[in-house]
C-alpha positions in Angstrom: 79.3 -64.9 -176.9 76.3 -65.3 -174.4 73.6 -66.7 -175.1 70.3 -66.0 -173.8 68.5 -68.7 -171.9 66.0 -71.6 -173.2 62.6 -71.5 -171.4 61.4 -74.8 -170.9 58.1 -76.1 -169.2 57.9 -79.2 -167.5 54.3 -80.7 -166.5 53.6 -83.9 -165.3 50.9 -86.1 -163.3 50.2 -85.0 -159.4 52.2 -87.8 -157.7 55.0 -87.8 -161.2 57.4 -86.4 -158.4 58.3 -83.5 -160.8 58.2 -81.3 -158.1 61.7 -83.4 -156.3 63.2 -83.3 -159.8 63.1 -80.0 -159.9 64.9 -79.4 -156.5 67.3 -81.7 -157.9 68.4 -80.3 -161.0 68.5 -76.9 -159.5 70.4 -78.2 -156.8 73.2 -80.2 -159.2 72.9 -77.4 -161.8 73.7 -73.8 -161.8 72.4 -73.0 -165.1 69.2 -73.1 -164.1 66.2 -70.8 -162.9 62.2 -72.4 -161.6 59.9 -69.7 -162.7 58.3 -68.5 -159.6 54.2 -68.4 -159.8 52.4 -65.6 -158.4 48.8 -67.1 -156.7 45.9 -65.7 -154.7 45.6 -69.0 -152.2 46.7 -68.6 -148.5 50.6 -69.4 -147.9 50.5 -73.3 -146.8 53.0 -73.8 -143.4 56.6 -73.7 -144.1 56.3 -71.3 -147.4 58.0 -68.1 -148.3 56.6 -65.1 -150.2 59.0 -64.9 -153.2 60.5 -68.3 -152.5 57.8 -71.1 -153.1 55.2 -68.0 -154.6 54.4 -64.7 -155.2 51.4 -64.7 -152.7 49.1 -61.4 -153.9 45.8 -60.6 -153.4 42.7 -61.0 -156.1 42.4 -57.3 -157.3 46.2 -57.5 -157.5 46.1 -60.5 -159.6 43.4 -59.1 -161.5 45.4 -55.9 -162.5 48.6 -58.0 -163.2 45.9 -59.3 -165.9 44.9 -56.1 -167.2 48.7 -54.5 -167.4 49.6 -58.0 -169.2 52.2 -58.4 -166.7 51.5 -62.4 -166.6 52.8 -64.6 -169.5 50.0 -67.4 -168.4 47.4 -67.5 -165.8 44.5 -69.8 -164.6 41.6 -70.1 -162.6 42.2 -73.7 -160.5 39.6 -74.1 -156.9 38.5 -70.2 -156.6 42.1 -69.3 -156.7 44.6 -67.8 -159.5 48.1 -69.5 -160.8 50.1 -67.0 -163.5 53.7 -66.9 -164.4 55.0 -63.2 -163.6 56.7 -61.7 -167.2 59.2 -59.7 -165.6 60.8 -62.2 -163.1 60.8 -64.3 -166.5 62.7 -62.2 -168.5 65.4 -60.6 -166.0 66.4 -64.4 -165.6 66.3 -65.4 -169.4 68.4 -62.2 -170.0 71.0 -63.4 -167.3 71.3 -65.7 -169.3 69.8 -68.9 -166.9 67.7 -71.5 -169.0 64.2 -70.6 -167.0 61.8 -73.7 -165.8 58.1 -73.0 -165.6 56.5 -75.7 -163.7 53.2 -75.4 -164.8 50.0 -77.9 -166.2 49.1 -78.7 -169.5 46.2 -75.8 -170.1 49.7 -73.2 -169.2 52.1 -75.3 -171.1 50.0 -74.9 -174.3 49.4 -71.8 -174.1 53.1 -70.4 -173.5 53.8 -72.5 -176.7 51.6 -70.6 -178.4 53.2 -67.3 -177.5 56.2 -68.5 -177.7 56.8 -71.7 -180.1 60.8 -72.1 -179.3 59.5 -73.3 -175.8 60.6 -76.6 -174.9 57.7 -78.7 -173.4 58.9 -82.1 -171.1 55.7 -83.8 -169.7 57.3 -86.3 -166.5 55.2 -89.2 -165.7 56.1 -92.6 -163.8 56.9 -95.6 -165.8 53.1 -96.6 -165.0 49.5 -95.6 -163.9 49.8 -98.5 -161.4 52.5 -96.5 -159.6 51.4 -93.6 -160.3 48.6 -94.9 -157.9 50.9 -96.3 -155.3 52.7 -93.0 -155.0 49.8 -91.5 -154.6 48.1 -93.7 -151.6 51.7 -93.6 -150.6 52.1 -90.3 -149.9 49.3 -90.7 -147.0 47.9 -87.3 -147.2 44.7 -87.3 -148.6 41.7 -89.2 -149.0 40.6 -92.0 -151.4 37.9 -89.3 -153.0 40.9 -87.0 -153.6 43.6 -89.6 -154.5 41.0 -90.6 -157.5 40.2 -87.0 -158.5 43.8 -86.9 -159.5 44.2 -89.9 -161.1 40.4 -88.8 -162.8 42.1 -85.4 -163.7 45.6 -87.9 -164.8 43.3 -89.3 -167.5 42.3 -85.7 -169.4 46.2 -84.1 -168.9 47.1 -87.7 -170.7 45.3 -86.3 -173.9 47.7 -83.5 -173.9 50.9 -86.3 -173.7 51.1 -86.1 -177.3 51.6 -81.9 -177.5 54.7 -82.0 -175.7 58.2 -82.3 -177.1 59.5 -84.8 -174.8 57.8 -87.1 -172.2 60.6 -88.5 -169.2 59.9 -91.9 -167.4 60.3 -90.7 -163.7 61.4 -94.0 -161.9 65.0 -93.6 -161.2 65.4 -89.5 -159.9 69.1 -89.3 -160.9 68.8 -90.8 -164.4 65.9 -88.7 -164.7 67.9 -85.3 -163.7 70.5 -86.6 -165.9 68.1 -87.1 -168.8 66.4 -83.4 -168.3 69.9 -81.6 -168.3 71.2 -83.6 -171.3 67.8 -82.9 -173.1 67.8 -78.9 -172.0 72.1 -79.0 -173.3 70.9 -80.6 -176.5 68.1 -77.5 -177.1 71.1 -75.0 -176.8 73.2 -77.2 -179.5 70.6 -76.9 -182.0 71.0 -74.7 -185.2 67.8 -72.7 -185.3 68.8 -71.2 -181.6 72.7 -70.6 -183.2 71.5 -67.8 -186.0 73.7 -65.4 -184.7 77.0 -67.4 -184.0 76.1 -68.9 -187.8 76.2 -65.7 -189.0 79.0 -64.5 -187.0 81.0 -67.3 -188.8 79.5 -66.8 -192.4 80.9 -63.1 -192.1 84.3 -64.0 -191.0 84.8 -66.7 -193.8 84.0 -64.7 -196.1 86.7 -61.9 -195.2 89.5 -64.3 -194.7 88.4 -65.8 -198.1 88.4 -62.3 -199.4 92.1 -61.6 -197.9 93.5 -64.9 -199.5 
């Protein structure tokens, strides 16, 4: 019997290194699909259209809004992030458990919509190295390196929403932890109705031929 995939969100802090344990577990794991985002910003060096995002103008994005064709979106720096429905669903329906990378305003509200959702928040075992991975990294600016711990502080509030939060420090435990949390999902008896029911129904005929 096939079942039909688990979507699952995963959020985390900028500098949680969610974005290598993702590569990872798709990489170790072909069970798994990463929910491609469709956004208005400029392709960055070294990204594909259709790989890393779907890259689409404003007044496309806009009507992607109005034909309901996104299952979130937001507004972040003048651009748009949304989560194309369709790709969502052809992968669910293959049967691939479907990973939406996505921050905490996105996360709550595909709960909403859909409240069998799993939510994972990723976070290092500390703000102190959240902080060192983040100088560490080199790339930006002591203004910008606090704005995201600043911004760290308000997606902490939204810790607390999520269904499980995974301690980043060692990336194979933690790829290890994600794939034995996302296997426990599928094991659980509200997402086995139909193989219940299935049995129920059989019993009961062979009870009925005895």
């Amino acid at each position: 019997m096939k079942k039909k995939g688990i979507l699952i969100v995963v959020s985390g802090f900028s500098g949680s290194g969610k974005g290598t344990l993702m590569k990872q577990l798709l990489k170790e794991f072909e069970c798994y699909a990463l929910s491609i985002s469709a956004t208005t910003r400029a392709p960055r060096e070294g990204e594909e259209n259709g790989r890393d995002y779907f890259f689409v103008t404003k007044d496309c994005f806009r009507q992607m809004i109005r034909e309901g064709a996104l299952y979130e979106y937001a507004s972040y720096q003048d651009n748009y992030y949304g989560t194309p429905r369709q790709y969502v669903d052809d992968r669910l329906a293959e049967g691939k458990d479907v990973i939406l990378e996505i921050d905490v305003q996105g996360a709550e509200k595909i709960k909403q919509r859909f409240p069998d959702t799993v939510l994972v928040f990723v976070t290092p075992p500390s703000a102190e190295e959240l902080r060192r991975r983040l100088v560490g990294r080199g790339t930006e600016t002591i203004e910008k390196i606090n704005g995201r711990l600043a911004r760290a502080v308000e997606e902490a509030r939204f810790m607390p929403f999520y269904d499980y939060v995974l301690i980043n420090d060692d990336l194979a435990l933690c790829v290890k932890e994600l794939h034995s949390i996302i296997r426990s999902e599928h094991m659980k008896a509200r997402r086995s109705q139909e193989l219940i029911m299935t049995l129920t129904d059989e019993l009961a005929q062979i009870t009925k031929g005895e």
